[in-house]
C-alpha positions as a printed NumPy array, in Angstrom:
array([[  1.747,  57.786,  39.037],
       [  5.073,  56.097,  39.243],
       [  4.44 ,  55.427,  42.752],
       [  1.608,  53.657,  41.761],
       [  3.037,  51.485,  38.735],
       [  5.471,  50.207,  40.973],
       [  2.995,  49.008,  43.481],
       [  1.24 ,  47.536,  40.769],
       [  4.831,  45.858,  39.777],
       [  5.757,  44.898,  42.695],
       [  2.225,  43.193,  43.182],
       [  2.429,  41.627,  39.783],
       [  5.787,  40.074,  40.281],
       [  4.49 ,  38.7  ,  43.514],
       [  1.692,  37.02 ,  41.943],
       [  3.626,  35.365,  39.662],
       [  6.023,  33.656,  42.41 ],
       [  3.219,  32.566,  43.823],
       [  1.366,  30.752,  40.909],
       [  5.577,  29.2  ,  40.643],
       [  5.693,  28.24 ,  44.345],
       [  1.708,  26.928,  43.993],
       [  2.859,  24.722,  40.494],
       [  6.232,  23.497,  42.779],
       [  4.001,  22.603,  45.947],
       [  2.008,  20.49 ,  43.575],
       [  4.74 ,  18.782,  42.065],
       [  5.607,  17.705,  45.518],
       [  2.611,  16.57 ,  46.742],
       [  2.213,  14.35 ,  43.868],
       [  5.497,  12.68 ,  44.97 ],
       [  3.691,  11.657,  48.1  ],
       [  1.364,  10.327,  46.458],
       [ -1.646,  12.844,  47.606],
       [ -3.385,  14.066,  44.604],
       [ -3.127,  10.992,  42.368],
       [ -6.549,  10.599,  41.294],
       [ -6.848,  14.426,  40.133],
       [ -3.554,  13.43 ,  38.769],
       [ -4.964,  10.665,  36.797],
       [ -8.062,  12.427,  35.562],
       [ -5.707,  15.193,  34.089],
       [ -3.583,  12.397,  32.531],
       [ -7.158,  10.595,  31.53 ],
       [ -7.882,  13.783,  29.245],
       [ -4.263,  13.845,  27.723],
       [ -5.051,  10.038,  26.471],
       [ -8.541,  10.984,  24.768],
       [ -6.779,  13.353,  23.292],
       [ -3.83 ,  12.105,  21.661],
       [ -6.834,   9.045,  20.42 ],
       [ -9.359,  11.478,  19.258],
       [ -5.996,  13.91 ,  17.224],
       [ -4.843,  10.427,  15.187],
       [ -8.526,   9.469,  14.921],
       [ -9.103,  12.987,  12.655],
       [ -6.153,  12.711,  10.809],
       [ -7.323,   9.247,   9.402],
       [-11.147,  10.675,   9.107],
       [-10.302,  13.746,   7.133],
       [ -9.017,  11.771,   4.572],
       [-12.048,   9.768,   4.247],
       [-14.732,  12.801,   4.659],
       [-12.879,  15.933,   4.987],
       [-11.639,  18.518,   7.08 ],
       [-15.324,  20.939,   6.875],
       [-17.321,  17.151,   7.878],
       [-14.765,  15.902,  10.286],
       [-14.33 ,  18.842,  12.743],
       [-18.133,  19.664,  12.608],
       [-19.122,  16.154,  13.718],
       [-15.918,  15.68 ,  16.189],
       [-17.275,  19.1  ,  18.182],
       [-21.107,  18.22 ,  17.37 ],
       [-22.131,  14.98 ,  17.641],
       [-25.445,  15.186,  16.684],
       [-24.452,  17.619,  13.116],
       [-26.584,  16.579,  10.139],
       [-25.171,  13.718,   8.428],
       [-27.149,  14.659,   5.56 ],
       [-24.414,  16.949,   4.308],
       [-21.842,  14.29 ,   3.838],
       [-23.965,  12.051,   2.21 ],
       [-25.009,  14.493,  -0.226],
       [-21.424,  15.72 ,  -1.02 ],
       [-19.853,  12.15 ,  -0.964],
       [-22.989,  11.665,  -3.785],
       [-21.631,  14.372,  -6.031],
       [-18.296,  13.304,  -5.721],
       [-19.045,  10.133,  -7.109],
       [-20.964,  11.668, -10.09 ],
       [-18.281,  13.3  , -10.633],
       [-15.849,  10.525, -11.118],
       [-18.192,   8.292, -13.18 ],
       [-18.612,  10.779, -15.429],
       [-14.508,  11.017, -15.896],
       [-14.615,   7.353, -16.429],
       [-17.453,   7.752, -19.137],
       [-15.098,  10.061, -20.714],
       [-12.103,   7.954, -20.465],
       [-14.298,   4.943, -22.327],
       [-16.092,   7.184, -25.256],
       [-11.752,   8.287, -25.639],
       [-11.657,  11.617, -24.177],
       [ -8.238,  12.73 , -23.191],
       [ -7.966,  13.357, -19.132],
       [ -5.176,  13.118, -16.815],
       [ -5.722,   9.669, -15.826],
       [ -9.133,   6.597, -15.429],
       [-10.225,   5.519, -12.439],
       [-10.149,   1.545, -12.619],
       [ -9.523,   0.187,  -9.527],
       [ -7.154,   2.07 ,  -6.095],
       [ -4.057,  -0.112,  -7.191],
       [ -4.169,   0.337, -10.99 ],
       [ -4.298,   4.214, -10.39 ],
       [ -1.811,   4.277,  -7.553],
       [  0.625,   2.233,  -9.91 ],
       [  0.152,   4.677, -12.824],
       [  0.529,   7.907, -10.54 ],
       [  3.971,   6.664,  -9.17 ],
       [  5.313,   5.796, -12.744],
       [  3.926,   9.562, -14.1  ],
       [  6.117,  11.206, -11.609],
       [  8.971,   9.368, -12.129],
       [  8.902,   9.566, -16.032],
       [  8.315,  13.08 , -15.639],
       [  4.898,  12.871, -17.48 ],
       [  3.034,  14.928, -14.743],
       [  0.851,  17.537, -15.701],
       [  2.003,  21.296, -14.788],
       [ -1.723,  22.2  , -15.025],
       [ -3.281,  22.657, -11.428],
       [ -6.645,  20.777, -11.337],
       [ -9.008,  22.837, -10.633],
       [-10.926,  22.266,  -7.317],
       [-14.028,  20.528,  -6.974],
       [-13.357,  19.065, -10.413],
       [-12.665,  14.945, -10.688],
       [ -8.954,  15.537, -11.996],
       [ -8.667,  17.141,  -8.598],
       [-10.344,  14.306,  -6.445],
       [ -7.977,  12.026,  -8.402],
       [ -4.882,  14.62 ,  -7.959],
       [ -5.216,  14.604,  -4.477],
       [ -5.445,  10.953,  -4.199],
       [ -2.506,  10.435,  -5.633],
       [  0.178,  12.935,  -3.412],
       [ -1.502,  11.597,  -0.138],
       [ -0.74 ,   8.213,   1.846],
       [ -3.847,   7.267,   2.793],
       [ -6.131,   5.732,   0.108],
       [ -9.564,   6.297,  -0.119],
       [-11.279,   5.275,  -3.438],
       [-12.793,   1.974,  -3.634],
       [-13.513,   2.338,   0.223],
       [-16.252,   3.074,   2.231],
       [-16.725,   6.495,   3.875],
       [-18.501,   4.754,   6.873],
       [-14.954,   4.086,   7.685],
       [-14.184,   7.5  ,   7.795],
       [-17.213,   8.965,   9.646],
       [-16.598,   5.871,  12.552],
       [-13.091,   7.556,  12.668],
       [-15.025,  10.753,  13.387],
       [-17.35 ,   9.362,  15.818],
       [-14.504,   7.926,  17.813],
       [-12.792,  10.983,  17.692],
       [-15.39 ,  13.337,  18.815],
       [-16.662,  10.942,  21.646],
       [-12.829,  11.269,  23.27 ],
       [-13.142,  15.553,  22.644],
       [-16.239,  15.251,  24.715],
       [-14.565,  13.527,  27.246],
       [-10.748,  15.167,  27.71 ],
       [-12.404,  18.752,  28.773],
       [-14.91 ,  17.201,  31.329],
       [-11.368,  14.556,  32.858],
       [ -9.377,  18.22 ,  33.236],
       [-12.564,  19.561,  34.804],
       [-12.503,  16.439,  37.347],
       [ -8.546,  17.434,  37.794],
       [ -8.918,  20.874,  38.967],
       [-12.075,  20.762,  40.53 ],
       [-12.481,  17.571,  42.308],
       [-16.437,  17.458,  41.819],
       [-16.79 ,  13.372,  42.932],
       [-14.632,  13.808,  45.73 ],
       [-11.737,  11.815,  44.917],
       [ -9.353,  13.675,  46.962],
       [ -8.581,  13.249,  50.772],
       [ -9.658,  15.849,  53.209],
       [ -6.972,  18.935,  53.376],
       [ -5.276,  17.799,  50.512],
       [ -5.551,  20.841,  47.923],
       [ -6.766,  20.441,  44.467],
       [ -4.444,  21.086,  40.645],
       [ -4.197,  24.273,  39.703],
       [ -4.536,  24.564,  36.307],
       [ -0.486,  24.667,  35.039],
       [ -0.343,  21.697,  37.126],
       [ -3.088,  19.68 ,  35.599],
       [ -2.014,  20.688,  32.034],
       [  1.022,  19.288,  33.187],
       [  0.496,  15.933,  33.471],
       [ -2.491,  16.445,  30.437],
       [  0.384,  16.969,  28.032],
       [  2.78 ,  14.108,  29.565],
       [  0.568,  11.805,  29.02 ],
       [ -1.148,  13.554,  25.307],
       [  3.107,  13.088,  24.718],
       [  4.   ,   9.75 ,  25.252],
       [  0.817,   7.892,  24.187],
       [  0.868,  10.118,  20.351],
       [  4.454,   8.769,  20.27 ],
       [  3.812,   5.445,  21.479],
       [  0.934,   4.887,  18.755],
       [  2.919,   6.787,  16.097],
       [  5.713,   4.315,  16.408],
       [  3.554,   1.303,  16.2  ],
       [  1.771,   2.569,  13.33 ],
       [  5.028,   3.006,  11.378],
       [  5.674,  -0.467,  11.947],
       [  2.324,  -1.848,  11.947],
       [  0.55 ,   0.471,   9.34 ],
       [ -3.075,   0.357,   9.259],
       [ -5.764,   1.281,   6.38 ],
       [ -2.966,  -0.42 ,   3.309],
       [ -0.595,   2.035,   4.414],
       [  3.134,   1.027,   3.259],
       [  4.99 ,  -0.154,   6.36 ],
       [  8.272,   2.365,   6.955],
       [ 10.594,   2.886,  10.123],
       [ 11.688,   4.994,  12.824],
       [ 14.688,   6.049,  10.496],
       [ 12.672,   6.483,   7.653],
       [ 10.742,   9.014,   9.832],
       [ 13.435,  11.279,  10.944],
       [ 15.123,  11.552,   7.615],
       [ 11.666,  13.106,   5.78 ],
       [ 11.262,  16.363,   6.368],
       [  8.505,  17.34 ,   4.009],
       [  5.934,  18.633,   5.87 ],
       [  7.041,  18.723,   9.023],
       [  7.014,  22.316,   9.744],
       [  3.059,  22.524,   9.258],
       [  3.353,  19.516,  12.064],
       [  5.202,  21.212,  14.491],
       [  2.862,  24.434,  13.716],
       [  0.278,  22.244,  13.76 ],
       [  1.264,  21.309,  17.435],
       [  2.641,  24.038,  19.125],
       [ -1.51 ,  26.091,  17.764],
       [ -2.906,  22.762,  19.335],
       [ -0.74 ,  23.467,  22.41 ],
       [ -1.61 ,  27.132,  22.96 ],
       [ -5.269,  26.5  ,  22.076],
       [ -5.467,  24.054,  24.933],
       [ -4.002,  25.362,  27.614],
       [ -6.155,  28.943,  27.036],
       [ -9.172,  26.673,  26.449],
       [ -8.55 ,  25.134,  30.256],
       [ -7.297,  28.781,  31.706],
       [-11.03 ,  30.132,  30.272],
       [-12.893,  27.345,  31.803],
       [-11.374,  27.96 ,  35.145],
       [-11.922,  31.391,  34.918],
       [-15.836,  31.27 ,  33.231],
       [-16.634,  26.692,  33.8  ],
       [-15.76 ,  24.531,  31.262],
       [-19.013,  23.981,  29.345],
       [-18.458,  28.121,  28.272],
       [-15.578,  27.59 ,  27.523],
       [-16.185,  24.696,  25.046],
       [-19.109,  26.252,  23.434],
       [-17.656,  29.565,  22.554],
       [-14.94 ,  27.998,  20.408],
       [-15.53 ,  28.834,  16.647],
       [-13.395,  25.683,  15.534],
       [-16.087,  23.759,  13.335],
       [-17.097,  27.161,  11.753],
       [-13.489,  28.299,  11.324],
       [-12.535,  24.654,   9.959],
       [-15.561,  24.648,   7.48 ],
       [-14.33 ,  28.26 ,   6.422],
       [-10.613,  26.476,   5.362],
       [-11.945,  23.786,   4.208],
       [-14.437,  24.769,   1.484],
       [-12.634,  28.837,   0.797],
       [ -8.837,  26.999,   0.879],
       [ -8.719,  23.121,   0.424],
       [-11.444,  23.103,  -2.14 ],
       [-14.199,  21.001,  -0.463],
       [-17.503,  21.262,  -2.153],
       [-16.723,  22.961,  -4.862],
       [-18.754,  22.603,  -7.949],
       [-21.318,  20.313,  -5.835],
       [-24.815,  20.366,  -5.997],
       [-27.409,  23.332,  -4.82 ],
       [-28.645,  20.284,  -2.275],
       [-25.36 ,  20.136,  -0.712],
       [-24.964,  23.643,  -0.314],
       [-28.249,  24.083,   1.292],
       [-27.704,  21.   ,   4.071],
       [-24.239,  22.918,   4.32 ],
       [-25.697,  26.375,   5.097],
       [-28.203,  24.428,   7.283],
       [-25.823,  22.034,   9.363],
       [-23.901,  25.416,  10.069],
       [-26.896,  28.11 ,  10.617],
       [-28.109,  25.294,  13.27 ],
       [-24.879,  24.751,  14.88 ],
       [-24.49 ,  28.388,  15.808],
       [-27.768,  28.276,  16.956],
       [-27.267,  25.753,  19.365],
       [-24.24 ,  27.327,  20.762],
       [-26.202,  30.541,  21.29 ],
       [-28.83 ,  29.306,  23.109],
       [-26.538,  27.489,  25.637],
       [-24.678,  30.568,  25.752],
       [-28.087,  32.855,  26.686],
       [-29.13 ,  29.476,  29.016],
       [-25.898,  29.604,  30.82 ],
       [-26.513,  33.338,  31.15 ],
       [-29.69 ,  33.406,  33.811],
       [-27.869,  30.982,  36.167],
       [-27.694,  32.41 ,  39.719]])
């Protein structure tokens, strides 16, 4: 038995110098300019990327985390559900501002985005803010969480939001299908002899490229703020550190995820590996069981919700049991 374990070892240890020595000859033959165009497709799906992650940041502001990541991994999910819930959420707030005009006491009216941000700054900093934690799906939490985050939705359209989404999930289609091109070279772009990325290789240059452009935009968008955003600096940047913990979490879970995703489609193709990921169904679960999303809203919206879902997993199933019968 110990005999045997230390084959085994000694086998192991070998196969990992080898995947080293196989990432290393790559590196080198990219210097020589060999491999390029896998090269490029790899570096192709690290740009789509990095567009489609700031894309969903700015959507799920506008329609939500459960909406956002359903849409970005389906593009053909049931708009209906949106609709519906972006309905009840502005029943919801009329009927505060009815309130507010018959003289009911509530935390704060809705008049216009400016008026409201205004009012929300000078609470905080008289101290006036309410210990009382709105309750979700309610409109005192619609207008709660309006006020702690930076970007501003009411008054704006949600078709802004759910063209963010688009965007974003036509550049996820595309980055797993450019790493697919990397590794596997299936239009040829490689010279004859020359071998093709291995997979550390290609998520090499994937993440170089996911790096710089995400800090290249970032930059210019603290400079050059879209969506009304207050314009702030590089300085400004590195001295807040609220939040940034859940961003590094954030990116190191985005990191992991990634390069497993591209290990399993080497191991079982790409188009498995994309469809067995539970990330709409596991985003939905946060969004509406954590963050509060579609609470309190109509029986309607619950049953497109139960639908959009229910069809989604049906989908992936049968491409799962098609993929199954290939030869």
């Amino acid at each position: 038995m110990r005999a045997k374990r230390k084959t085994r070892s000694v086998i192991d240890e070998k196969k990992t110098y080898a995947d080293q020595d196989e990432v290393l000859t790559m590196l080198r033959i990219n210097k020589r300019k060999d491999n390029w165009p896998s090269v490029m497709f790899a570096m192709a799906g690290g740009v789509v990327l990095s567009l489609g992650n700031l894309s969903t940041q700015y959507a799920w502001a506008f329609v939500g985390l459960s909406v956002t990541e359903v849409i970005t991994s389906s593009i053909t999910v049931v708009i209906a559900v949106h609709s519906s819930n972006a309905a009840d959420n502005t029943v919801k707030l009329k009927s505060l501002r009815n309130d507010n005009k018959n003289g009911t006491e509530t935390k704060g009216s809705f008049t216009s985005n400016e008026a409201f941000q205004n009012k929300g700054v000078k609470d905080l900093e008289n101290g006036n803010s309410t210990a009382e934690k709105a309750k979700a799906g309610t409109a005192d939490f619609l207008i709660d969480l309006e006020s702690r985050r930076s970007i501003k939705v009411f008054g704006r359209s949600t078709l802004i939001g759910l063209s963010m989404t688009f965007f974003a999930g036509v550049c996820f289609s595309l980055f797993s299908p450019a790493f697919n091109l990397a590794t596997n070279d299936q239009w040829h772009a490689l010279k004859k002899g020359v071998p093709k990325l291995v997979v550390y290789t290609a998520f090499f240059w994937f993440s170089v490229s996911c790096f710089v452009l995400a800090i290249i935009l970032n930059v210019t968008f603290l400079y050059r703020p879209v969506l009304s955003l207050p314009r702030s600096s590089l300085k400004a940047y590195l001295n807040d550190w609220n939040g940034r913990g859940w961003a590094f979490l954030a990116g190191l879970l985005c990191g992991f995820g990634n390069g497993l995703q591209f290990m399993g489609g080497q191991a079982a193709g790409y188009a498995a590996a994309d469809a067995v990921q539970a990330l709409p169904l596991v985003s939905t679960f946060w969004g509406i069981l954590i963050f509060g999303e579609y609470r309190k809203s109509s029986r309607r919206t619950y049953i497109l919700l139960v639908n959009m879902l229910f069809m989604f997993i049906a989908a992936v199933g049968i491409l799962m049991a098609s993929s199954g019968h290939r030869k």
